[in-house]
BAPAFI-25458 format. One line per field, with one value per residue (C-alpha): residue number from 0; residue in one letter; x, y, z. Coordinates in Angstrom, 2 decimals, decimal comma. Each point is the difference from the previous one (the first is absolute). Example, Ala and Ser with C-alpha at 12.3 -4.5 7.8 and 13.67 -1.06 7.14 Angstrom:
<atoms>
i <- 0 / 1;
aa <- a / s;
px <- 12,30 / 1,37;
py <- -4,50 / 3,44;
pz <- 7,80 / -0,66;
</atoms>
This chain:
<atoms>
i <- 0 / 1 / 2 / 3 / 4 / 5 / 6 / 7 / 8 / 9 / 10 / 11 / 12 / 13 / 14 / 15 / 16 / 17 / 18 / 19 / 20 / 21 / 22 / 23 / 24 / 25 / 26 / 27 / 28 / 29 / 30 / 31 / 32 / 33 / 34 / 35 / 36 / 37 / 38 / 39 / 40 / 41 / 42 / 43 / 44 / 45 / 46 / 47 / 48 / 49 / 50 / 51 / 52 / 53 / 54 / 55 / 56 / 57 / 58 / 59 / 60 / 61 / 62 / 63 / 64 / 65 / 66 / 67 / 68 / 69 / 70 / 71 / 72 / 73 / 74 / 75 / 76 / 77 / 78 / 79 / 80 / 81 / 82 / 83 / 84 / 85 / 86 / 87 / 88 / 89 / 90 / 91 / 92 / 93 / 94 / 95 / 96 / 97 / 98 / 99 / 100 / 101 / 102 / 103 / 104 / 105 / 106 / 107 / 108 / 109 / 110 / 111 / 112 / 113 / 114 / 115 / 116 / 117 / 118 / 119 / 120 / 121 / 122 / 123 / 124 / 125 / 126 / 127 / 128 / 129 / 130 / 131 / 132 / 133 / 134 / 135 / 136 / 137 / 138 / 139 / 140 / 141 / 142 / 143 / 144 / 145 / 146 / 147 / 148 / 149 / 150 / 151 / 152 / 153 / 154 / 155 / 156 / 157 / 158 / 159 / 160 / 161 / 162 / 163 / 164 / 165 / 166 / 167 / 168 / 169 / 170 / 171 / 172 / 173 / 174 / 175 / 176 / 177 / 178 / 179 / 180 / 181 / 182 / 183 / 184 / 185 / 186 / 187 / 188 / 189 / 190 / 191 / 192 / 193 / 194 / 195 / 196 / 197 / 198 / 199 / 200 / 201 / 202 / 203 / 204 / 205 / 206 / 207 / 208 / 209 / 210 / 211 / 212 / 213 / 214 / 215 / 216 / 217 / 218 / 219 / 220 / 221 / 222 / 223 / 224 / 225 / 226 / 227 / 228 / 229 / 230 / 231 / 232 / 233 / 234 / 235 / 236 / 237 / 238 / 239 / 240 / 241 / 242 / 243 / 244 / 245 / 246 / 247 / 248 / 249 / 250 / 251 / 252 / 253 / 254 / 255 / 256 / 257 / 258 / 259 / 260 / 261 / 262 / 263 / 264 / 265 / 266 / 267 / 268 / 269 / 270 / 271 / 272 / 273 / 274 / 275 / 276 / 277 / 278 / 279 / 280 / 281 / 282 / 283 / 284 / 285 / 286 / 287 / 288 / 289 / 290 / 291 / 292 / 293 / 294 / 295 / 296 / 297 / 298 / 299 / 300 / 301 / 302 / 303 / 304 / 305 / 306 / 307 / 308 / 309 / 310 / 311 / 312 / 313 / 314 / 315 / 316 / 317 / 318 / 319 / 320 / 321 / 322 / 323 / 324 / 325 / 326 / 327 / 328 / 329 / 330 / 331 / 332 / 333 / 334 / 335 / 336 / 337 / 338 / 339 / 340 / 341 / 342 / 343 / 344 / 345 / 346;
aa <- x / x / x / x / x / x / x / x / x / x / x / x / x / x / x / x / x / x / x / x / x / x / x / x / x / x / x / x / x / x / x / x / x / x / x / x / x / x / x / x / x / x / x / x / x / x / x / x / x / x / x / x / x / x / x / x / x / x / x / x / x / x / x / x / x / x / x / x / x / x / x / x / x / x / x / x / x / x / x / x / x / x / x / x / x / x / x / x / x / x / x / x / x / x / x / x / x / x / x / x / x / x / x / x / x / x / x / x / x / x / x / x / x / x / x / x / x / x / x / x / x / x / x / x / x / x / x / x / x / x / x / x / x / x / x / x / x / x / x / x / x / x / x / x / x / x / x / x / x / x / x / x / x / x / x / x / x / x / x / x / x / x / x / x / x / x / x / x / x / x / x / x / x / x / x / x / x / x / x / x / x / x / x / x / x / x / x / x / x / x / x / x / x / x / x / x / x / x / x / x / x / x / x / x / x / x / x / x / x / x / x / x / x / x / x / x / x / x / x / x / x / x / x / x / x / x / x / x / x / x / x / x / x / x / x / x / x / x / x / x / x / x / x / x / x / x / x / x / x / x / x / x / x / x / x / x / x / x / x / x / x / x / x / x / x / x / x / x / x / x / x / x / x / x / x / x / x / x / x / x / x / x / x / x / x / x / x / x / x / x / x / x / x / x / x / x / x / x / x / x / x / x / x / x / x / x / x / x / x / x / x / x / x / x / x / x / x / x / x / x / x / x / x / x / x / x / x / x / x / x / x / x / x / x / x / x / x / x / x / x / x / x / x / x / x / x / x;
px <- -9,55 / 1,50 / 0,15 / 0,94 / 1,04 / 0,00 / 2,51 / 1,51 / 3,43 / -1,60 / -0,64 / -3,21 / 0,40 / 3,57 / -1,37 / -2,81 / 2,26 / 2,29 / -3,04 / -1,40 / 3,35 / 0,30 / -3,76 / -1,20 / 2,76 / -1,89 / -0,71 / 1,31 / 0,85 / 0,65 / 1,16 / -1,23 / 1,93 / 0,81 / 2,98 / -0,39 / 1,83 / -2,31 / 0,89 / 2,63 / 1,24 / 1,84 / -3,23 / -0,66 / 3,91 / -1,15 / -2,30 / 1,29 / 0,59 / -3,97 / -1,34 / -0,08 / 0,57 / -1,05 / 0,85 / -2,85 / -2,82 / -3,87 / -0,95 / 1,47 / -2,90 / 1,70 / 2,38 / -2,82 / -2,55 / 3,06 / 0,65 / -3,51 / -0,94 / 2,78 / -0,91 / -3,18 / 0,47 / 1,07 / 0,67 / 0,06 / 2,78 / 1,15 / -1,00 / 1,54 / -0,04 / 1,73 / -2,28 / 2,54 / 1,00 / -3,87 / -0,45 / 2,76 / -0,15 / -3,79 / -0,09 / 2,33 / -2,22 / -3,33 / 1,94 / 1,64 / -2,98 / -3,27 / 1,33 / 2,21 / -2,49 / -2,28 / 1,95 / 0,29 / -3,27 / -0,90 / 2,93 / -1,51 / -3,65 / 1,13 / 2,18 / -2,86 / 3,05 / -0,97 / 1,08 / 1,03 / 0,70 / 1,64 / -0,73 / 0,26 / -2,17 / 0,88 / -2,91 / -2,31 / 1,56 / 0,18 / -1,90 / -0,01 / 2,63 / -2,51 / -2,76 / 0,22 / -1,64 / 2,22 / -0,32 / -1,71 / -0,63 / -2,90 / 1,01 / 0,22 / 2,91 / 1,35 / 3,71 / 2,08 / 3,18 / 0,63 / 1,42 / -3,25 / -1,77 / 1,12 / 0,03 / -3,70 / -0,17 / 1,99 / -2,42 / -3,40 / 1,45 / 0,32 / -3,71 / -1,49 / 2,02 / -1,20 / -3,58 / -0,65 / 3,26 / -0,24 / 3,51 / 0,82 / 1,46 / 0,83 / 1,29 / 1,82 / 0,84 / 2,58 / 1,03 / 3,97 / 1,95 / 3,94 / 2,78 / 2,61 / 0,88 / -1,94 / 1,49 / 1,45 / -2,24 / -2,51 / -0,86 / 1,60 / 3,15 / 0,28 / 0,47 / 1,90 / 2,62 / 0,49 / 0,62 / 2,57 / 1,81 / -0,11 / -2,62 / -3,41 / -3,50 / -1,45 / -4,34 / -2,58 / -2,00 / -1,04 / 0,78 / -3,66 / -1,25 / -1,29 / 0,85 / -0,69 / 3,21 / 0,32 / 3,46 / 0,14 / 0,23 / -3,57 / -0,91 / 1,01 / -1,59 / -3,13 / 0,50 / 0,88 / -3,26 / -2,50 / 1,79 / -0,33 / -3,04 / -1,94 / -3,61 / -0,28 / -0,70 / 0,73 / 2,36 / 1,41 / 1,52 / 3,29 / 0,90 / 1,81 / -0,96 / 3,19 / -1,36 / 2,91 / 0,84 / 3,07 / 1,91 / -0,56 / 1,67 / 3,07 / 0,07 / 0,06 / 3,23 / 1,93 / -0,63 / 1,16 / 3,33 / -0,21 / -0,41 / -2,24 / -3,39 / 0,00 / 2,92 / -2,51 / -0,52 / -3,51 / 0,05 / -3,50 / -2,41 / -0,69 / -3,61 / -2,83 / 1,43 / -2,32 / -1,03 / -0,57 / -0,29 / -1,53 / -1,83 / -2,43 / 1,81 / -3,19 / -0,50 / 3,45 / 0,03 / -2,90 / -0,96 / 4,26 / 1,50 / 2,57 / 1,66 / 2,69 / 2,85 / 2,69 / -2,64 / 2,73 / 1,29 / 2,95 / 1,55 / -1,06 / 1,50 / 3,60 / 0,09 / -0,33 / 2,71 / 2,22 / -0,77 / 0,70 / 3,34 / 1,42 / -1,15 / 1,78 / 0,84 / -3,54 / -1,35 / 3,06 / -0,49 / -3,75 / 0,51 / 2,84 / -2,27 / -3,28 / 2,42 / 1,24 / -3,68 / -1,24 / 3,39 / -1,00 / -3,58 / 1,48 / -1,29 / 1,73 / 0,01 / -2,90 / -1,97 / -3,44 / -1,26 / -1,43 / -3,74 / -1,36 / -2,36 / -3,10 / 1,17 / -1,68 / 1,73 / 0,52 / -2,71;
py <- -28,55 / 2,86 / 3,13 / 3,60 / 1,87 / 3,24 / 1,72 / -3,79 / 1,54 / 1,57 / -1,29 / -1,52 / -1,08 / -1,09 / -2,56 / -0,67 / -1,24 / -1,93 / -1,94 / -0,43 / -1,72 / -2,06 / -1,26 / 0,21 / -1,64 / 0,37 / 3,63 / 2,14 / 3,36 / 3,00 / 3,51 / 3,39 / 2,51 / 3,70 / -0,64 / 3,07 / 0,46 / -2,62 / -2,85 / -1,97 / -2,35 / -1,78 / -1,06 / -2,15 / -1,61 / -2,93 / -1,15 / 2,49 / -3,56 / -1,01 / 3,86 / 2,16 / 3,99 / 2,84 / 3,63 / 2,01 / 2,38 / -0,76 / 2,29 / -0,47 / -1,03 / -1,52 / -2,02 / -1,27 / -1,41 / -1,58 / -2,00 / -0,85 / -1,03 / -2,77 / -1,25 / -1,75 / 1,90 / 3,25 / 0,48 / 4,20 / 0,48 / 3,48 / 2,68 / 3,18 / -0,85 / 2,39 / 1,73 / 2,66 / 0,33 / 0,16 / 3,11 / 1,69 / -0,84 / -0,94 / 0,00 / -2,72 / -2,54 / 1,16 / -1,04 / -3,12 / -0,77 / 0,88 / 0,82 / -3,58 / -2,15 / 1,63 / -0,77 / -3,54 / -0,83 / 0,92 / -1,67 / -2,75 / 0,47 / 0,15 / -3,46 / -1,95 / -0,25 / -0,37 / 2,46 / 0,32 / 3,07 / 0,09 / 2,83 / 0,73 / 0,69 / 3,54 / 0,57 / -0,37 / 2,60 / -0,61 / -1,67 / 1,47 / -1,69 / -1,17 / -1,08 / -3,72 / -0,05 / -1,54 / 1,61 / -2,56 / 0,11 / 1,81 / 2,62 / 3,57 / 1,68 / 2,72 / 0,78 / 2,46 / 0,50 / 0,72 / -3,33 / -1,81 / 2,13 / -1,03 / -3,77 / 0,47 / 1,69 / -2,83 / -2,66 / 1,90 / 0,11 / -4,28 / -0,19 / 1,92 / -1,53 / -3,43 / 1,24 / 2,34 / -1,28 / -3,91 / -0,12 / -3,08 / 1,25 / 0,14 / 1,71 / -0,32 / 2,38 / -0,91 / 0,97 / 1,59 / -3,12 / 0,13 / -2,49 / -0,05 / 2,06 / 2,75 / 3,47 / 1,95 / 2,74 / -2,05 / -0,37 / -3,01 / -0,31 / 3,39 / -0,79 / -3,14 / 2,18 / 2,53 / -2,58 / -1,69 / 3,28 / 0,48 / 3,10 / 0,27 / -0,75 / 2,60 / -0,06 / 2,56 / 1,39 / -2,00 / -3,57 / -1,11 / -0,42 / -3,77 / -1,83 / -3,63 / -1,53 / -2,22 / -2,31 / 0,50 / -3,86 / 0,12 / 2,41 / -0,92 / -2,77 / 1,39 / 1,94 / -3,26 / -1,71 / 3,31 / 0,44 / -3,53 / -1,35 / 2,68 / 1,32 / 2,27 / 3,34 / -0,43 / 1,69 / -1,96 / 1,34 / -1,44 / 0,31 / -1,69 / -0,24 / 1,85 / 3,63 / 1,68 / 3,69 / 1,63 / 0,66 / -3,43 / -1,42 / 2,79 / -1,58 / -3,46 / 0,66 / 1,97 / -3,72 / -1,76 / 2,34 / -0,41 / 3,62 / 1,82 / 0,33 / 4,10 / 0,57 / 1,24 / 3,56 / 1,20 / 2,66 / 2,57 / -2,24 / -0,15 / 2,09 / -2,36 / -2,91 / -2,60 / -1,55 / -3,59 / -2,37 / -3,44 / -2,66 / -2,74 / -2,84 / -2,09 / -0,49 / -0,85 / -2,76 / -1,27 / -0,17 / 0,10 / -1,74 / 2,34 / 0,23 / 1,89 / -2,52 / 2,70 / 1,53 / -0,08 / 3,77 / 0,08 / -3,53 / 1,92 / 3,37 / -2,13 / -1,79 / 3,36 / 2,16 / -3,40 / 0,52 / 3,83 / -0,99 / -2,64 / 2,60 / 2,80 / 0,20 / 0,40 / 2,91 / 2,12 / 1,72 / 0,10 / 2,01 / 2,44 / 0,60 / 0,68 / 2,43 / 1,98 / 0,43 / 1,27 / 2,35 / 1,48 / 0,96 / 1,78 / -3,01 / -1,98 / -3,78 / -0,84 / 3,56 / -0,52 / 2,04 / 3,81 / -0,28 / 2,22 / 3,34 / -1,05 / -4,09 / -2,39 / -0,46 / -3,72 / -0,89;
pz <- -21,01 / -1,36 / 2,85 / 0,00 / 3,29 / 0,27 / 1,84 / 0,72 / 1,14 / 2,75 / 3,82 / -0,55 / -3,89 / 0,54 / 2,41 / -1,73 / -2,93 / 2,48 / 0,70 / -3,30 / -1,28 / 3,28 / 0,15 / -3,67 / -2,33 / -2,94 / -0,03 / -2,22 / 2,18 / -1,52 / 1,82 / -0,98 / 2,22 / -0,47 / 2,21 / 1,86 / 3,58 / 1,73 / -3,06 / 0,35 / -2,34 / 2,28 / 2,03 / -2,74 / -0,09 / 1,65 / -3,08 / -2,95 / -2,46 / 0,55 / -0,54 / -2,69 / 0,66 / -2,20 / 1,67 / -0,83 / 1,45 / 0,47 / -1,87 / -3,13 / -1,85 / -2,65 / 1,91 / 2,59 / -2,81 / -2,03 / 3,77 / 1,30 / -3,37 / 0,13 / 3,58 / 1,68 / 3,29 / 1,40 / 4,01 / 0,16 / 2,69 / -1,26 / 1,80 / 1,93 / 3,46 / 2,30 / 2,17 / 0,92 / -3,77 / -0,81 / 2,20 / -1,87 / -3,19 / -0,62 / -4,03 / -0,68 / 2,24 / -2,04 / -2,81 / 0,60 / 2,03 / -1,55 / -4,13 / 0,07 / 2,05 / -2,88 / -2,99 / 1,26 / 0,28 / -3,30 / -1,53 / 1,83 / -1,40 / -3,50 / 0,20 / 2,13 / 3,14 / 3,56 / 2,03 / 3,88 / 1,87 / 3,14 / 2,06 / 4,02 / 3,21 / 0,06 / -2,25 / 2,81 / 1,79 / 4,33 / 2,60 / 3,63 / 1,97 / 2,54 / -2,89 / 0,05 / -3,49 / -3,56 / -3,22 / -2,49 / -3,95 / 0,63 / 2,18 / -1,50 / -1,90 / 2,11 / -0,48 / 1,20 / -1,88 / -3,58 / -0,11 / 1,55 / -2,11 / -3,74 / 0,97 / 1,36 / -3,30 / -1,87 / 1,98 / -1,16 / -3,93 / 0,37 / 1,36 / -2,80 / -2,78 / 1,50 / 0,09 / -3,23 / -2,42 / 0,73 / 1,80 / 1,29 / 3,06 / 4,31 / 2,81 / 2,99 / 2,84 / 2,08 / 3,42 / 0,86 / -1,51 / 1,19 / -1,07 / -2,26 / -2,93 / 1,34 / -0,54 / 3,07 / -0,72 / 1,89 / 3,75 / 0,81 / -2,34 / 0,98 / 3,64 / -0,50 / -2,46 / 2,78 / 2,49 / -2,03 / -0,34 / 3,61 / 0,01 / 1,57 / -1,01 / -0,78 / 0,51 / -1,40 / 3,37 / 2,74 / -2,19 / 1,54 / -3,93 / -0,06 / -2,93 / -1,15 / -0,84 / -3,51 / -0,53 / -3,69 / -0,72 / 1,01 / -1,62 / -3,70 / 0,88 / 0,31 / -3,24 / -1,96 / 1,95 / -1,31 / -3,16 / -1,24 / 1,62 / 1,43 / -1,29 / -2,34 / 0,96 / 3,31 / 2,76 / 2,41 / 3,41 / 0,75 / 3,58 / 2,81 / 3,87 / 1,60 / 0,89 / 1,18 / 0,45 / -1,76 / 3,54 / 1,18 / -3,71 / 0,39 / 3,83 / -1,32 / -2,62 / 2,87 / 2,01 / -2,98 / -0,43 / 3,96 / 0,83 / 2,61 / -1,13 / 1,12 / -2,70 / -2,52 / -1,11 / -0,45 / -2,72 / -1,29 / -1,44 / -3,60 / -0,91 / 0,02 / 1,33 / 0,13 / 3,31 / -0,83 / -2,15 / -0,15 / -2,19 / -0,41 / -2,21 / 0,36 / -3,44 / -1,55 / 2,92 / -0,67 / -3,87 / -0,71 / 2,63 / 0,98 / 3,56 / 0,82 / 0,71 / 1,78 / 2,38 / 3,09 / -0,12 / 1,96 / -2,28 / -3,24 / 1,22 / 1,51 / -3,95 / -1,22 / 1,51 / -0,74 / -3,30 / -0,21 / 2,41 / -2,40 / -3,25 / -0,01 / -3,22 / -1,17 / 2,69 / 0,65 / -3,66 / 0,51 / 3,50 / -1,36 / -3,15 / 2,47 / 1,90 / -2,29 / -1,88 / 3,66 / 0,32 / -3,07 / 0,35 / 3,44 / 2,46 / 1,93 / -1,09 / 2,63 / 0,94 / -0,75 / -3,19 / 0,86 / 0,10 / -3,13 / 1,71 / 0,88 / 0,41 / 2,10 / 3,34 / 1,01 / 1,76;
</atoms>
């Protein structure tokens, strides 16, 4: 089988691809990757002789039907995916987001390629902290973020391409996935990064926002599991069972670096926050067979900041980078973006 990943030098693609070469010796893996600040070529060092690379931008027309018309398969990793970014600089995510996811699928259409399209929770927007209810394929679209918003957007171009333009195509949303590779812009690395250099966490308001926490070794998994044998036209919810709020994870890493769990500094929250998230896996268990096999939070979060600890060399450019971007749009590297007049409050 012949597959394309998109934005494969990324978190999520990155080890996506890791797992494609160590799983599926046959495949023939190919990278499209803009290479932008959150690409890194050297998340792909551990397999670059089994995967071919081609630097390039989704929505290059051209170069996107010249590459899904020479593979069988194409996982759709690429995407903007900063929140904070998203609430500064909205028009670059309804590009990369809504124009590429758009250009792909049609490249896709005119070459007869199946198509999957991962995407995240966050376009459900929140559940109440005290609502005991999950979020499940059919539950309504209701994000609150620019980013949430073009990969609801992204999401709703697959389903009508599948149903009006004969796409062969699927979807999964997946809950906040942590692990390696992932760039220090991001909750967790963030915090582990800080702690390495001896700093404080630093948490957006209270730190009571429940999230459900995804190793990313599951969840490429789950990908690989929708993308290769799931139903067509389908979305599948890919989510683990640890429900854990953001102060309780910061809490958990100050254990690990054996710190007291009050050495945390609470900082405004970001504007509309979202409460909670959470959702029903039922069906990629049951028709796929899928089971998240690092469900044990604290052991995934310890392998992590080992990871970060003994790799250096791959974050410490990342986190200078990310600091001087913030220093020069006149933030600080972790305020929370200025909520535009008239912006939702958190709730």
């Amino acid at each position: 089988m012949r597959v394309l990943v998109t934005g494969g030098a990324g978190f999520i693609g990155a080890n996506l691809v890791q797992h494609l070469v160590r799983t599926e010796p046959t495949a023939r893996v190919t990278v499209l990757d803009a290479l932008t600040y959150a690409g890194n070529l050297a998340s792909l060092e551990p397999v670059a002789d089994a995967v071919g690379v081609v630097q390039g931008d989704v929505c290059d027309e051209r170069l996107v039907d010249r590459l899904v018309g020479g593979c069988d398969l194409v996982v759709h990793c690429a995407a903007e995916s900063h929140n904070d970014l998203s609430l500064a600089e909205p028009s670059a995510f309804v590009r990369t987001n809504v124009t590429g996811t758009a250009v792909l699928l049609e490249a896709a259409r005119r070459h007869g390629t199946r198509f999957h399209h991962v995407s995240t929770d966050e376009v459900y927007g929140d559940l109440a902290l005290d609502d005991p209810a999950r979020f499940t394929e059919a539950s309504p679209y209701d994000p609150s973020s620019p980013y949430s918003a073009t990969k609801a957007g992204s999401d709703l171009l697959v389903r009508a391409w599948v149903r009006s333009l004969g796409v062969v195509a699927t979807v999964s949303n997946g809950s906040n996935t942590y692990g390696p590779y992932q760039h220090v812009e991001k909750f967790v690395p963030r915090q582990i990064t800080n702690l390495l250099d001896g700093a404080r966490p630093v948490v957006y308001g209270s730190g009571r926002n429940v999230r459900s926490w995804l190793h990313v070794a599951d969840h490429v998994a789950a990908i690989w599991a929708v993308a290769s044998r799931g139903r067509p036209g389908r979305s599948y919810l890919v989510g683990a069972d640890d429900e854990v709020d953001n102060l309780t994870v910061v809490r958990m890493l100050l254990a690990l670096f054996g710190r007291p769990d009050s050495d945390v500094e609470l900082v405004a929250d970001r504007p509309a926050h979202d409460r909670r998230y959470s959702l029903d896996s039922t069906r990629l268990r049951r028709e796929l067979g899928w089971l998240p096999r690092r469900s044990d939070l604290w052991r995934g979060l310890e392998q992590t900041v080992e990871w970060y600890r003994e790799n250096e060399s791959w974050w410490r450019p990342a986190k200078a980078a990310t600091e001087e971007r913030y220093r020069a749009a006149g933030q600080a590297p972790l305020d929370p973006p200025t909520a535009p007049p008239g912006g939702r409050a958190a709730p």
